[in-house]
KEGU-548466 format. One record per residue (C-alpha): x, y, z; residue number from 1. Coordinates in steps of 0.05 Angstrom, whole numbers, m for minus. Layout:
KEGU-548466
R, X, Y, Z, NUM $
...
***
This chain:
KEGU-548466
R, 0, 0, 0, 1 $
R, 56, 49, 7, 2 $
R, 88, 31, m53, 3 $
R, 17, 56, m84, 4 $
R, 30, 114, m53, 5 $
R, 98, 128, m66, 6 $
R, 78, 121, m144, 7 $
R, 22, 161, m136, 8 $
R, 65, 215, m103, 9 $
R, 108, 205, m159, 10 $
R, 69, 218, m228, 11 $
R, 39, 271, m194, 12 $
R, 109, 303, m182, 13 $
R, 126, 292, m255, 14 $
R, 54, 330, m277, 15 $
R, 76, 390, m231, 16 $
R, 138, 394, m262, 17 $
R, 110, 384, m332, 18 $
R, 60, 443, m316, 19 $
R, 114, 491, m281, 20 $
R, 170, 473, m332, 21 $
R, 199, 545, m373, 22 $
R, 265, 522, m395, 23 $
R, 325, 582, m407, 24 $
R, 319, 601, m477, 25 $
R, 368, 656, m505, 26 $
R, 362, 721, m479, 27 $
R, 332, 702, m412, 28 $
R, 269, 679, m460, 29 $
R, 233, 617, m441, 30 $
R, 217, 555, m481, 31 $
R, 154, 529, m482, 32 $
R, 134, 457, m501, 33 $
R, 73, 437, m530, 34 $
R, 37, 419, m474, 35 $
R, 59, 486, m439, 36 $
R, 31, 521, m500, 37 $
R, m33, 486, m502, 38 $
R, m53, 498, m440, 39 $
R, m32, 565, m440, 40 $
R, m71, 590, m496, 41 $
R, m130, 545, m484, 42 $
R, m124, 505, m545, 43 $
R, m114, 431, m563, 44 $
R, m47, 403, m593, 45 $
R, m79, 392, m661, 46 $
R, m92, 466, m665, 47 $
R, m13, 477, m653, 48 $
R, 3, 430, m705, 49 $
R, m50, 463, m749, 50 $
R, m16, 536, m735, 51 $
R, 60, 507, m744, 52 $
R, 25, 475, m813, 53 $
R, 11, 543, m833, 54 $
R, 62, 583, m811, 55 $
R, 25, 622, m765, 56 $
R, 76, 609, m697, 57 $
R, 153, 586, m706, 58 $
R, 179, 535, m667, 59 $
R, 242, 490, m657, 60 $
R, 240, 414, m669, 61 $
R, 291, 378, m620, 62 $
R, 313, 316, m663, 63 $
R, 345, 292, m592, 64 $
R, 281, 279, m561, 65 $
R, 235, 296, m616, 66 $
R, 192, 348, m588, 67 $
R, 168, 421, m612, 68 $
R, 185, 479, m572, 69 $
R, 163, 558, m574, 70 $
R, 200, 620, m549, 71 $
R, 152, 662, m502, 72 $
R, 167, 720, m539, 73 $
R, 152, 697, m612, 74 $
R, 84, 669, m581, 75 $
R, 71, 737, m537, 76 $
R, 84, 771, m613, 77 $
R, 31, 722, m649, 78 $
R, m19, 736, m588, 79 $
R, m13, 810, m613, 80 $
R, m16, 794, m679, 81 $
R, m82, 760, m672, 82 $
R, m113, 811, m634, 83 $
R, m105, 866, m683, 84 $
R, m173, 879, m720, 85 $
R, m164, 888, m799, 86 $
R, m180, 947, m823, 87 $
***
């Protein structure tokens, strides 16, 4: 029973520090991951990999581990950019 625990204790350890994870970027920015980026702008994964598709927000592939990651300040620029009305 408190080997249950222990796991339990665990994964939810690893979810905190999926959720709180900014890595160093250059400049002091942050990276994002997709997960991070999700969650943050209230969207699902599929609509990141439908903006990346498009070219709408850059991002960095790591062939290491295979994942997609997103400098806080390109993403804080595309907010901006969406929320300008056309004229």
């Amino acid at each position: 029973m408190i080997l249950t625990i222990v796991e339990g204790f665990d994964r939810i350890e690893k979810k905190l520090d999926r959720m709180n994870r900014l890595k160093d970027c250059l400049d002091g920015d942050t990276l994002l991951d997709n997960c991070d980026l999700a969650n943050l702008l209230g969207v699902t994964q599929r609509t990141l990999a439908r903006y990346r598709e498009k070219g709408l927000i850059r991002y960095y592939h790591m062939d290491k581990n295979g994942k997609n990651y997103y400098r806080s300040s390109e993403i804080q620029e595309f907010l901006k950019q969406r929320g300008k009305k056309k004229e």
